[in-house]
C-alpha positions as CSV (number, residue, x, y, z in Angstrom):
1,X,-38.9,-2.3,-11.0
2,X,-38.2,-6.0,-12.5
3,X,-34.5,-6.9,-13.1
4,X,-32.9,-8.7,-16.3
5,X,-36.1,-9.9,-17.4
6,X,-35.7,-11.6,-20.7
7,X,-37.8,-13.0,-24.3
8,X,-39.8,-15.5,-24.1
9,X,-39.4,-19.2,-25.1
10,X,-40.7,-22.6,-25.0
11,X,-43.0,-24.5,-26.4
12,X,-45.6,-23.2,-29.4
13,X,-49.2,-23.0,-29.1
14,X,-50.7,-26.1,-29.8
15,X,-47.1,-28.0,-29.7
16,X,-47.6,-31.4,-27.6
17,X,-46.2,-30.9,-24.0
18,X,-45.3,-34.0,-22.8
19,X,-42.9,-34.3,-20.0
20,X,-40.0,-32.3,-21.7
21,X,-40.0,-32.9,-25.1
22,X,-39.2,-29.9,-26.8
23,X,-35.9,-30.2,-24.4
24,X,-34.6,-34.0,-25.3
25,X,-35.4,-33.0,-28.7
26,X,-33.7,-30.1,-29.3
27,X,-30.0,-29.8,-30.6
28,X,-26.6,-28.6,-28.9
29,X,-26.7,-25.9,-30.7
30,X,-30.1,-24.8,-29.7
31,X,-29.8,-25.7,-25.6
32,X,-26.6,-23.5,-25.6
33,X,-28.5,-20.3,-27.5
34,X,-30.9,-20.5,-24.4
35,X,-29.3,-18.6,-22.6
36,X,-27.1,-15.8,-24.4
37,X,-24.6,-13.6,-24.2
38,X,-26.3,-10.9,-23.6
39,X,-27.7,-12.8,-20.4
40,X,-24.3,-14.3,-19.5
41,X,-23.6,-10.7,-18.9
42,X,-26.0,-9.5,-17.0
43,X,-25.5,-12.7,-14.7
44,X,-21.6,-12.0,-14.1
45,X,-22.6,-8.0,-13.6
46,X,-25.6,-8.1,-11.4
47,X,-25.5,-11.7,-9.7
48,X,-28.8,-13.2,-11.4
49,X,-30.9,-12.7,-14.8
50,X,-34.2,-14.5,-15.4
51,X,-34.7,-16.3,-18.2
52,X,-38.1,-17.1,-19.3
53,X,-39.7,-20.4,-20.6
54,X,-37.3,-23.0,-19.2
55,X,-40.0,-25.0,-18.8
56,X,-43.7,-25.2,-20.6
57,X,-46.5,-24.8,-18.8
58,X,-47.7,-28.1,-18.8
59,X,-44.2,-29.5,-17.7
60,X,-44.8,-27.3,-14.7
61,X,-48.3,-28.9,-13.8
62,X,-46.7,-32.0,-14.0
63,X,-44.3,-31.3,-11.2
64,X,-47.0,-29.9,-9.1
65,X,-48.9,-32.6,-9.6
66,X,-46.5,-34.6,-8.5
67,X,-45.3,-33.0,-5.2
68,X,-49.2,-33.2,-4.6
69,X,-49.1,-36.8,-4.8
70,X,-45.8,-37.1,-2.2
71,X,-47.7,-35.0,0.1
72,X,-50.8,-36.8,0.0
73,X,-48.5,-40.2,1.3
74,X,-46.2,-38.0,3.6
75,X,-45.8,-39.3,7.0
76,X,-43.4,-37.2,9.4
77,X,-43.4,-38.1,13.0
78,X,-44.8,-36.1,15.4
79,X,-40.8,-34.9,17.0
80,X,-39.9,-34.2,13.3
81,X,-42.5,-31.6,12.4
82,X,-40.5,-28.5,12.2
83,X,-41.0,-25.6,11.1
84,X,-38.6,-23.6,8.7
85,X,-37.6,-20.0,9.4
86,X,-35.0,-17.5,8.2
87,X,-35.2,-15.1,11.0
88,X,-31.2,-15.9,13.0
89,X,-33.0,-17.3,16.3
90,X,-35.4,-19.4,14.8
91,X,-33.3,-21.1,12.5
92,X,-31.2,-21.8,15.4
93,X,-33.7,-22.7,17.6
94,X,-35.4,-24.4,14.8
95,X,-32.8,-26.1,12.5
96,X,-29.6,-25.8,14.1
97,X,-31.3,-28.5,17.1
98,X,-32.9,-30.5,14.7
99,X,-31.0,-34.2,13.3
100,X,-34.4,-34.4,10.8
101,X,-33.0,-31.0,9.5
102,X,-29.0,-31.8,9.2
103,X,-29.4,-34.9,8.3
104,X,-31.9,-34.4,5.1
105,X,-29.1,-33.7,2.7
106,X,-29.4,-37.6,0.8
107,X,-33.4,-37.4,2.3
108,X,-36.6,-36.2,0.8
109,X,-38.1,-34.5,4.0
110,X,-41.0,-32.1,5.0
111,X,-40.8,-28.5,6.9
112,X,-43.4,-26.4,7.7
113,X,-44.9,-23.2,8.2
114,X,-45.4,-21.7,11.3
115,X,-48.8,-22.0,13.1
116,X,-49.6,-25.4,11.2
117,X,-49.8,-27.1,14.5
118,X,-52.0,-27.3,17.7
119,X,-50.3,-27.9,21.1
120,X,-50.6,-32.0,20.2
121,X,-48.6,-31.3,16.9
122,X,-51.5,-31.7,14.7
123,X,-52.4,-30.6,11.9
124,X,-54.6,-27.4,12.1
125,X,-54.7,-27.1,8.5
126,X,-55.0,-29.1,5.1
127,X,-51.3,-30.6,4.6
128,X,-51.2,-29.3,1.4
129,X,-51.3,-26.0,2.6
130,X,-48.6,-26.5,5.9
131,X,-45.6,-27.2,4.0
132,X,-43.0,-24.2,3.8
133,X,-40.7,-26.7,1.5
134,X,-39.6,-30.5,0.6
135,X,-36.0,-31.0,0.3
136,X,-33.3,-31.7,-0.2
137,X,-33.0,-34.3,-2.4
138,X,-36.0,-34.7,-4.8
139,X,-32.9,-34.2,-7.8
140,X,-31.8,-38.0,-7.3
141,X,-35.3,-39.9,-6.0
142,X,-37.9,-38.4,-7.8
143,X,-37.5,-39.1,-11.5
144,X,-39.6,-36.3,-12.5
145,X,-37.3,-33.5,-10.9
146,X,-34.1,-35.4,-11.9
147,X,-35.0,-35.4,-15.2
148,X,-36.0,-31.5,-15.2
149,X,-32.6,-30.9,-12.8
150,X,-30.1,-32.8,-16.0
151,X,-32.0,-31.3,-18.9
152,X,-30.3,-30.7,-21.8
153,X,-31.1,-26.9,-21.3
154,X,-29.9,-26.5,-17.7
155,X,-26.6,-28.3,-18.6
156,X,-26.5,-25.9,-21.4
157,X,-27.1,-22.8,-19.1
158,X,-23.7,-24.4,-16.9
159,X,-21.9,-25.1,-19.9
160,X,-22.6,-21.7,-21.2
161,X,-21.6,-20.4,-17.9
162,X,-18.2,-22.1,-18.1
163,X,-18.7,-24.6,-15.5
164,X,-16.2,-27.7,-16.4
165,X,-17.6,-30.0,-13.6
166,X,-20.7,-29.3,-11.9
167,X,-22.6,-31.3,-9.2
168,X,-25.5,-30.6,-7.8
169,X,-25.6,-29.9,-3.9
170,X,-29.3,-30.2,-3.1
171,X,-32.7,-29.3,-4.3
172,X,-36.4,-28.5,-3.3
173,X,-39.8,-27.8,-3.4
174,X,-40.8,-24.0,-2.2
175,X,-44.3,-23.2,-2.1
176,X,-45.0,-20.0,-0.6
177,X,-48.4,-20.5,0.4
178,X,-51.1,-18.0,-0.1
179,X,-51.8,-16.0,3.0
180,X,-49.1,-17.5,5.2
181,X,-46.0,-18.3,2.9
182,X,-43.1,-16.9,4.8
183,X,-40.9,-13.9,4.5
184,X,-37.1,-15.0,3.4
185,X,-35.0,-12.5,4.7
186,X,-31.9,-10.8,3.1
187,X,-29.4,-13.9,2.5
188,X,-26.4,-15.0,0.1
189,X,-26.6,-18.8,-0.3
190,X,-23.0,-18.9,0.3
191,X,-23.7,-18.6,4.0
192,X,-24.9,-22.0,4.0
193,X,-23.4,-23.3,1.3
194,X,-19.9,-22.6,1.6
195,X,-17.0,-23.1,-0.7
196,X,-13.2,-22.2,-1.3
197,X,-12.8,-20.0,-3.2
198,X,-16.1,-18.8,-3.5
199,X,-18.0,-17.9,-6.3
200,X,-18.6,-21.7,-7.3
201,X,-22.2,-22.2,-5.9
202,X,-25.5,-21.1,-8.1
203,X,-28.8,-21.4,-7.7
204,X,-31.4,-22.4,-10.1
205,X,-35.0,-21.1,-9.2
206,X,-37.5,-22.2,-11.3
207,X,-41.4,-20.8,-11.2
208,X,-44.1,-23.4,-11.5
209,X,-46.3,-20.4,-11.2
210,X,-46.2,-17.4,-12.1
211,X,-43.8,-15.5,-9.2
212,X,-44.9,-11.7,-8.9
213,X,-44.4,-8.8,-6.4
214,X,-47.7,-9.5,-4.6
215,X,-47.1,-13.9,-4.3
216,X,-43.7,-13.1,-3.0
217,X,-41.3,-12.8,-5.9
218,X,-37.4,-13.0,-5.3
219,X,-35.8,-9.2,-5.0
220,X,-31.8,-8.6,-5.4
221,X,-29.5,-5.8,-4.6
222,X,-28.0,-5.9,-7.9
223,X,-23.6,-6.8,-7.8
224,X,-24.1,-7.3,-3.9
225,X,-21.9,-10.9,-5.2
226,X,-18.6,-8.6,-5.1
227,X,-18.1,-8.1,-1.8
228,X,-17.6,-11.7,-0.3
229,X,-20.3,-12.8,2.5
230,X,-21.0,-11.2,5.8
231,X,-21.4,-15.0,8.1
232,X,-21.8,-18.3,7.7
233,X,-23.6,-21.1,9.0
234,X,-21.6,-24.0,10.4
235,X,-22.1,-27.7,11.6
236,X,-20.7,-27.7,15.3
237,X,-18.5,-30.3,17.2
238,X,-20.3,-33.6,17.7
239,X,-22.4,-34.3,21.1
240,X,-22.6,-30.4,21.1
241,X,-26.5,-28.1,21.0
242,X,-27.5,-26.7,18.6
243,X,-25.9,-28.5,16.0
244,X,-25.2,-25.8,13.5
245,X,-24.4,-21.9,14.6
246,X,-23.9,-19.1,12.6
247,X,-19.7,-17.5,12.5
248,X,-20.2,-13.4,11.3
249,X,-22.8,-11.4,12.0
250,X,-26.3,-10.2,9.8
251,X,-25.7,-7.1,8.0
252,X,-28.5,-4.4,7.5
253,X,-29.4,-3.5,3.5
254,X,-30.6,-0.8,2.3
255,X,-34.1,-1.4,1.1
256,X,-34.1,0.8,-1.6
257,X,-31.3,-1.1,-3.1
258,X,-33.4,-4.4,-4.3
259,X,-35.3,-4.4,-7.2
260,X,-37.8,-7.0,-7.4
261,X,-37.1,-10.0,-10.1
262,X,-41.1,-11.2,-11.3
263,X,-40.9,-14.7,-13.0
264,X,-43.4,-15.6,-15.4
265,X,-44.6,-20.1,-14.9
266,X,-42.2,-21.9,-16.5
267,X,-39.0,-19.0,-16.3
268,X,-36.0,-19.9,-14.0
269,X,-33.8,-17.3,-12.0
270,X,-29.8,-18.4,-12.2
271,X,-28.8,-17.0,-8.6
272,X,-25.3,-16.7,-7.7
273,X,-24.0,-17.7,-4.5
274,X,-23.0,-14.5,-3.4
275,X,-25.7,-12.1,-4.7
276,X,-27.5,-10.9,-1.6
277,X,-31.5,-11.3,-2.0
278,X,-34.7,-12.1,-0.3
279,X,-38.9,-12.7,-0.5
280,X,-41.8,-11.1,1.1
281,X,-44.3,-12.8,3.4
282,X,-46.8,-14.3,0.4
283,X,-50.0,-11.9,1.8
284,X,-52.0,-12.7,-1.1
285,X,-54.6,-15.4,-2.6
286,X,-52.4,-17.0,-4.5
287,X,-49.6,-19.6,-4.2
288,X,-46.2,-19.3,-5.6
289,X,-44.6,-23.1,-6.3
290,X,-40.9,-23.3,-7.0
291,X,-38.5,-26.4,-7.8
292,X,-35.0,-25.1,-7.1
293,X,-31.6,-26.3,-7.1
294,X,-28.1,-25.7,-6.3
295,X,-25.0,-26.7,-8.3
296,X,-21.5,-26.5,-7.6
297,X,-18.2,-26.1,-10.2
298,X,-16.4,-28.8,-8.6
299,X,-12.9,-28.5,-10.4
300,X,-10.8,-26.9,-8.6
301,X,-13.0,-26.2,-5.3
302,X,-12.8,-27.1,-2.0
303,X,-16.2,-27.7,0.3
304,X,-16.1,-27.0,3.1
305,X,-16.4,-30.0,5.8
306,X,-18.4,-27.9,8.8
307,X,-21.1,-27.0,6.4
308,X,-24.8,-28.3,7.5
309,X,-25.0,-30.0,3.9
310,X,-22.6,-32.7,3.5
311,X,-21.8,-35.5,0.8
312,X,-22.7,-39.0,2.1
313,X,-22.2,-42.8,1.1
314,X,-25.6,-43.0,-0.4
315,X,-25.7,-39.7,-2.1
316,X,-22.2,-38.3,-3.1
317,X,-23.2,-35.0,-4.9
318,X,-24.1,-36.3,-8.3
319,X,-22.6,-34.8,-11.5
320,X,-24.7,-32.0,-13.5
321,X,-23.8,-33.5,-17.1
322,X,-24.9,-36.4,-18.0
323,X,-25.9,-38.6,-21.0
């Protein structure tokens, strides 16, 4: 069953799709009716909507393209090729001891999927296809995904959402790859991205292909962002292993309760921070790239200092709006 799926937008046929012109071009007036009230709605009731043609399709080459080209001239030393996992242990065992990991808030770094690797940490297949992501902060050093990140469209979706001051926390490059692109288990962002009060943090998801139930779409237990978060993952005291741990414990969902949420290429999901949702293990032949972001209303909100993520001297969390 596909949730909050919505009309389609965008570009014509036959309009020119250069980088983002149909979004610098547009009016106010137009960027807010992107998103409506209809969908505003459904976002404060369920926890998500999809809302197709953020993006042409064209626009979305382009940013594949792109990450091609930083992969091609990637070089990540031998101790820093981890690999990225949402199963508890591993991300502990995984993440929560690695300083490449904690410290790739104001970075653009590489993680990887599992089995990528022979004993000598070498590559056992093309690089193009090890990468689980690139993150976590292609918004403010690659001018291709900042200028997508402050579109005039996805500071109307905020501004339609009500959000006085957002920044944005951190982005990245998922690409699921086909055949071994790993399962996400059942998470609220929130865990890692915490905030007082809550309900500040929201996720922008959007599909450079198109994301269906067999690539590994995104599924959501629909108004699971009522009921607060079940744990959190914390930075611990300096000189102390591993480096983050998790406060709370994982709860148990009821798979009958998510509903799947396919994206057609170009369409973005708005996730909030609480909503509680997850991917499948990508079993099929095709990929399923994603360029997603987070953004935080910063009036009035307080975040937290023992989260893994953290502000820093070169990178203060940039504002969303922008001229």
């Amino acid at each position: 069953m596909a949730g909050n799926q919505r009309r389609q937008t965008g570009a014509s046929p036959g309009e020119d799709a250069s980088y983002l012109p149909h979004a610098l071009e547009l009016s106010e007036q137009t960027v807010m009716d992107f998103i409506t009230d209809q969908d505003v709605q459904k976002y404060l009731e369920d926890g998500y909507v999809v809302l197709d043609g953020l993006l042409t399709p064209q626009e979305c080459d382009e940013l594949r393209q792109k990450m091609t080209e930083i992969v091609d001239h990637m070089e990540v030393p031998e101790h820093c090729r981890i690999t990225f996992s949402t199963y508890h242990d591993e991300q502990l065992e995984e993440q929560g001891n690695a300083d490449y990991f904690i410290t790739s808030g104001d970075k653009i770094r590489f993680f990887f999927e599992k089995g990528v690797f022979n004993d000598k940490g070498e590559f056992i297949v093309p690089k193009q296809r090890a990468l689980n992501k690139v993150g976590h902060a292609l918004h403010a050093y690659e001018p291709l995904y900042k200028k997508v990140t402050h579109s005039p469209r996805v500071q109307g979706i905020a501004k339609k959402l009500g959000v006085v001051h957002p920044v944005i926390l951190q982005s990245m490059y998922i690409f699921k790859q086909p055949g071994i692109g790993g399962e996400v288990t059942p998470h609220q962002d929130a865990t890692f991205l915490y905030t007082e009060p809550l309900g500040r943090v929201m996720g922008m998801w959007i599909a450079l292909e198109d994301a269906t139930v067999n690539n590994g779409c995104l599924w959501f237990i629909p108004g699971s962002h009522k009921s607060g978060i079940s744990r959190r993952m914390v930075r611990t005291p300096k000189g102390t292993f591993p480096l983050t741990d998790f406060i709370g414990r994982e709860k148990s969902y009821d798979e009958e309760k998510f509903v799947a949420a396919p994206v057609k290429k170009g369409g973005v999901v708005l996730i909030h921070g609480e909503v509680v949702h997850r991917s499948a293990e990508n079993t099929s032949e095709d990929s399923r790239h994603v360029y997603a972001f987070h953004i935080m209303e910063s009036q009035d909100t307080r975040w937290s200092p023992d989260n893994w993520l953290q502000p820093t001297e070169e990178l203060p969390f940039p504002p969303l709006y922008s001229k």
